[in-house]
C-alpha positions as CSV (number, residue, x, y, z in Angstrom):
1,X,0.0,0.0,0.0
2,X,2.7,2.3,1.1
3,X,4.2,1.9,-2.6
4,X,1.1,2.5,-4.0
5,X,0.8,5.5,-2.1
6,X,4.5,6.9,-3.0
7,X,4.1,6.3,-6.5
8,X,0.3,7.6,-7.0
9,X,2.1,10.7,-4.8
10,X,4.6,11.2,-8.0
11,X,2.1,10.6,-10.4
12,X,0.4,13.5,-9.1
13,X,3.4,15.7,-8.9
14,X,4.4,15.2,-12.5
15,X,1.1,15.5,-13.1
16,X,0.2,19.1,-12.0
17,X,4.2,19.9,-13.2
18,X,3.4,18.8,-17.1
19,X,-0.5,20.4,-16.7
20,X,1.5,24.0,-15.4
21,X,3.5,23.6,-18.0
22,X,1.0,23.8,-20.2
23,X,-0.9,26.6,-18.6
24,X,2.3,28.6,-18.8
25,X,3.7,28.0,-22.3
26,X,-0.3,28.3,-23.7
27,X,0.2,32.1,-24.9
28,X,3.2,30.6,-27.0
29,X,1.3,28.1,-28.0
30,X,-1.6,30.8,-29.6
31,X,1.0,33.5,-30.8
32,X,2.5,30.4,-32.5
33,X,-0.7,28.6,-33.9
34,X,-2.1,32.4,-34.8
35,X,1.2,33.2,-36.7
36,X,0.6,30.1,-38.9
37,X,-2.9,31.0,-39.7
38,X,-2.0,34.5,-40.7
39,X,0.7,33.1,-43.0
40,X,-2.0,30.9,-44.4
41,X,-4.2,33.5,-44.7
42,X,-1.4,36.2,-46.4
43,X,1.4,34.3,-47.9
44,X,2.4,37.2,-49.9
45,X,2.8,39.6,-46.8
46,X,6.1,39.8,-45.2
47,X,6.1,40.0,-41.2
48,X,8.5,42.5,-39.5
49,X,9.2,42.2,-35.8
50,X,8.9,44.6,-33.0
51,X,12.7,44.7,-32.5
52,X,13.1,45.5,-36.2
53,X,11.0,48.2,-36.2
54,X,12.0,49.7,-33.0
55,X,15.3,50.1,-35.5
56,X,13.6,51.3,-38.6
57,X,11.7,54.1,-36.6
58,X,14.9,55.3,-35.7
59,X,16.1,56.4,-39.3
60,X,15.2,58.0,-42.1
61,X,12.5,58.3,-44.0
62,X,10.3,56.3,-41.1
63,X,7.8,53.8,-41.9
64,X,4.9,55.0,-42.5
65,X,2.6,53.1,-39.7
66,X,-0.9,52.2,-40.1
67,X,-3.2,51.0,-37.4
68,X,-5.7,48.7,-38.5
69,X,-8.0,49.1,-35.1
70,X,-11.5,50.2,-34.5
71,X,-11.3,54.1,-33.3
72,X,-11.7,52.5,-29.6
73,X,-8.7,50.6,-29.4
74,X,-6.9,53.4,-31.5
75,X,-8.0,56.3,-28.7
76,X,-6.8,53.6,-26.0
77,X,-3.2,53.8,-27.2
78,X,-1.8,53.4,-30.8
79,X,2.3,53.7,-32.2
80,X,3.3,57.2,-32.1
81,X,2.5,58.5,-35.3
82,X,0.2,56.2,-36.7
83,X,-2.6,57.1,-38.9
84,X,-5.8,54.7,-38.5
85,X,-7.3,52.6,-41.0
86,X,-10.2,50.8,-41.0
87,X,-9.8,47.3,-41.0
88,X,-13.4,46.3,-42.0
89,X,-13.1,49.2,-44.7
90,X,-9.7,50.4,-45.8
91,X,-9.7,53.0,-48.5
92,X,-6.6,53.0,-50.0
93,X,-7.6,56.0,-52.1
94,X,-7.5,58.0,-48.9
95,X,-4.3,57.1,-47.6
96,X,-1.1,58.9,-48.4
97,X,1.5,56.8,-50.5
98,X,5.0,56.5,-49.3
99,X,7.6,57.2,-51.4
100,X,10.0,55.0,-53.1
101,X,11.8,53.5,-50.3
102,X,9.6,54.2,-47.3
103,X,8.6,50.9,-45.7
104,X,4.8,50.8,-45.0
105,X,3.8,49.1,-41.4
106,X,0.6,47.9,-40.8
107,X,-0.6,46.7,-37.4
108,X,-3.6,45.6,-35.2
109,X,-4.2,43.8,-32.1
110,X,-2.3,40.5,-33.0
111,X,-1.6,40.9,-36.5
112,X,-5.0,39.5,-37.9
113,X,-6.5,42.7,-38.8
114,X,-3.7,44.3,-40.3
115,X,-2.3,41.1,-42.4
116,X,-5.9,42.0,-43.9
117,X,-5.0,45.5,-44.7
118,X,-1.8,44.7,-45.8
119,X,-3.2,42.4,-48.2
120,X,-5.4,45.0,-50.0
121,X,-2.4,47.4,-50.2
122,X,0.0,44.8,-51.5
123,X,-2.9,44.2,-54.0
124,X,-3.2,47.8,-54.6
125,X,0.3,47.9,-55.8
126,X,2.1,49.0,-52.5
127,X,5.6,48.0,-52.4
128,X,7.3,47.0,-49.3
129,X,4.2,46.5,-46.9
130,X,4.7,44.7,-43.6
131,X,2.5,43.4,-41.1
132,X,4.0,43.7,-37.4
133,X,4.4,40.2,-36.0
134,X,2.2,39.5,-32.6
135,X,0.4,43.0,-33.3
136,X,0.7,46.0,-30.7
137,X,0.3,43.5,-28.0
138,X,3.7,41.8,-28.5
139,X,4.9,45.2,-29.1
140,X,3.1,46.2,-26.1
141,X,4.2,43.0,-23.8
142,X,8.1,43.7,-24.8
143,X,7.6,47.4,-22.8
144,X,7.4,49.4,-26.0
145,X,6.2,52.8,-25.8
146,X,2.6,53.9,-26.8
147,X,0.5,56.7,-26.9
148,X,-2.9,57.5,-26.8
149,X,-5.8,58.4,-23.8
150,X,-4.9,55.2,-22.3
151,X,-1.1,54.9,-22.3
152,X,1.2,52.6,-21.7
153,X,-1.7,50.5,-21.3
154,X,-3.0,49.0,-24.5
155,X,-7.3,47.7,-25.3
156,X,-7.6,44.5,-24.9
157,X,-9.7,43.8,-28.1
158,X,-12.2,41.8,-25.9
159,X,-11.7,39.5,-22.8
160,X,-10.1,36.1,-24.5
161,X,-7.9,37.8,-27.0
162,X,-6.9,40.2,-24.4
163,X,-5.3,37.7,-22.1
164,X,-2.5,37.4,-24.9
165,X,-1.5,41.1,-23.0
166,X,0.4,40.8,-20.0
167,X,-2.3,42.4,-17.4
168,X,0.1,45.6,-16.6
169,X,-0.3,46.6,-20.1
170,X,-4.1,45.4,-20.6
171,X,-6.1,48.4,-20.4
172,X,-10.0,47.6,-19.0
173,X,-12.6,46.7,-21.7
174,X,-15.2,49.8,-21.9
């Protein structure tokens, strides 16, 4: 009995271990799964990380940033500098073209909205259009600054997609 005991004991252990595990690596295991979808989804539209652009805004010409967000989530907190763009809706028409050379970076929430968005302006004959991997929340969860009514923290989209933000940077749904 006492073996039993001992043994059901560290079946249990490595139980709750491997089931923590889990619980813990989940968020990589959605920014992962999402990623592929997106690539699915957009083959044809290149990703650029936060780090990179954290370089690119640092030079000349800047990328021009687009925010593919609902006016909410853009009042919230949004890139400095970004001009909004409606993801359900983008008019391309509307929007001002970059010039030779300028790199064009579109981002949402995770990247789902703005791979979207970048689509259409890829499609509209935009050259060098990027779609910010893991979306201002990634940007947002590496301590990146933002701006906006809401800053530094960033709107959550709605309660399941906003537990990919870590909670000091998840602002409350309205």
């Amino acid at each position: 009995m006492r073996s039993f005991l001992r043994r059901l004991s560290i079946v249990l252990v490595v139980g709750l271990a491997v089931a923590g595990a889990v619980v813990v690596a989940q968020p990589r295991v959605a920014w992962d799964g999402l990623k592929a979808t997106i690539e699915a989804r957009h083959p044809e539209v290149p990703w650029v990380t936060g780090e990179t652009l954290a370089s690119w805004l640092g030079r000349e010409p800047a990328p021009l940033l687009l925010d593919a967000r609902t006016e909410a989530e853009f009042r919230v907190s949004h890139l400095e500098g970004a001009l909004r763009v409606d993801p359900e809706r983008p008019d391309v028409a509307r929007l001002p073209r970059p010039s030779a050379g300028r790199k064009v970076v579109v981002y949402c929430s995770v990247g789902w909205r703005s791979g979207d968005v970048a689509a259409v302006l890829r499609q509209a004959g935009w050259r060098e259009v990027y779609n910010l991997e893991g979306g201002l929340f990634a940007w947002a969860n590496a301590g990146r600054a933002v701006v906006g009514e809401g800053a530094p923290k960033v709107h959550p989209f709605d309660a399941t997609w906003g537990r990919l933000l870590v909670a000091e940077r998840r602002a409350p749904l309205e």
